[in-house]
C-alpha positions, 0 to 999 in steps of 0.5 A: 505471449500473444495468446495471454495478452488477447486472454486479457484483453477485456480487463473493464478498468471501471468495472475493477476495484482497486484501493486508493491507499496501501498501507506499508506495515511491519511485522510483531515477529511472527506475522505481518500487521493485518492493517497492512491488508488490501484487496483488488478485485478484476473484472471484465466488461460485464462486471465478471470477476477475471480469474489468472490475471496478473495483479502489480503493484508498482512503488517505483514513483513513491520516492523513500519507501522501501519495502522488504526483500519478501514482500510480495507486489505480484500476484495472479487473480483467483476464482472471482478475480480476487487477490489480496496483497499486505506489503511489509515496507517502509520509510527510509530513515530521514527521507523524503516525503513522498508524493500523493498517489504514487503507486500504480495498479494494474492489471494484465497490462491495464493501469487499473488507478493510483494509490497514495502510500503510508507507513507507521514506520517512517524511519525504517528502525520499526514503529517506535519514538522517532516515527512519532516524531517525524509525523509530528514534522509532517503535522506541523508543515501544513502540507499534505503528506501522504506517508502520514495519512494514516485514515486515507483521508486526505489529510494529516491530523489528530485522527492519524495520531490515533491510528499511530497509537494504536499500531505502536500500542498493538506491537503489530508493527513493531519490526520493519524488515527484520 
């Protein structure tokens, strides 16, 4: 164990990237949304890519999302230090609204940055009427609302409606865990 934490221990924070929105999608029943689909890159002190480095994703802090039984929240890093996450997940069903930046990065044990998380799926019944409805709610409040922010922009407005159109009118998303 000493060995594979000294093997890590040049992860540069500044030199990795890693994205400041995840999105949480559903699946049309054969494949999960592609709008889900996120990258995190390691890197070492010299900018290098870090290969076998364990990659996290933590959603605990992000208080009514659920994400699926099969959803995928860890992996290790391959050639380059890249690895790719599209995590199926969603709201809960009447839930509260979660905070901005509530899901934490890492990677071999360094906290690479926070993420605010979104979902077209806002109820857990898959992207349908009452989704609409309840970004309707998050709109109207006048404050911010990161599971409806939708184009990662900081706020909710008319540009996150049509983001939600598209994902119900595409069916990508159609289902939740099911």
């Amino acid at each position: 164990m000493v060995l594979a934490a000294a093997a890590h221990a040049d992860v540069s924070v500044e030199n990795s990237t890693a994205p400041t929105f995840i999105n949480l999608v559903g699946w049309n029943g054969t494949q999960t949304d592609p709008a889900g689909a996120f990258t995190v890159i390691v890197r070492d002190e010299d900018s290098a890519g870090m290969p076998n480095v364990e990659v996290v994703i933590e959603l605990s802090g992000c208080v009514g999302v659920l994400v699926c039984p099969d959803a995928v929240l860890t992996g290790m890093t391959g050639g380059g230090g890249v690895i790719s996450f599209n995590i199926r997940g969603h709201g809960t069903p009447f839930g509260p609204s979660w905070a901005a930046d509530c899901a934490t990065i890492s990677a071999g044990g360094f906290v690479l940055g926070n993420a605010s998380v979104s979902t077209f799926d806002l109820n857990g019944g898959g992207t349908g009427g009452l989704d609409l409805s309840l970004w309707l709610t998050d709109f109207g409040t006048g404050i911010y609302q990161s599971r409806s922010d939708f184009n990662h922009d900081g706020s909710v407005g008319g540009a996150d409606l049509a983001f939600y159109v598209q994902a119900f009118g595409t069916g990508a998303s159609y289902y939740n865990c099911n």
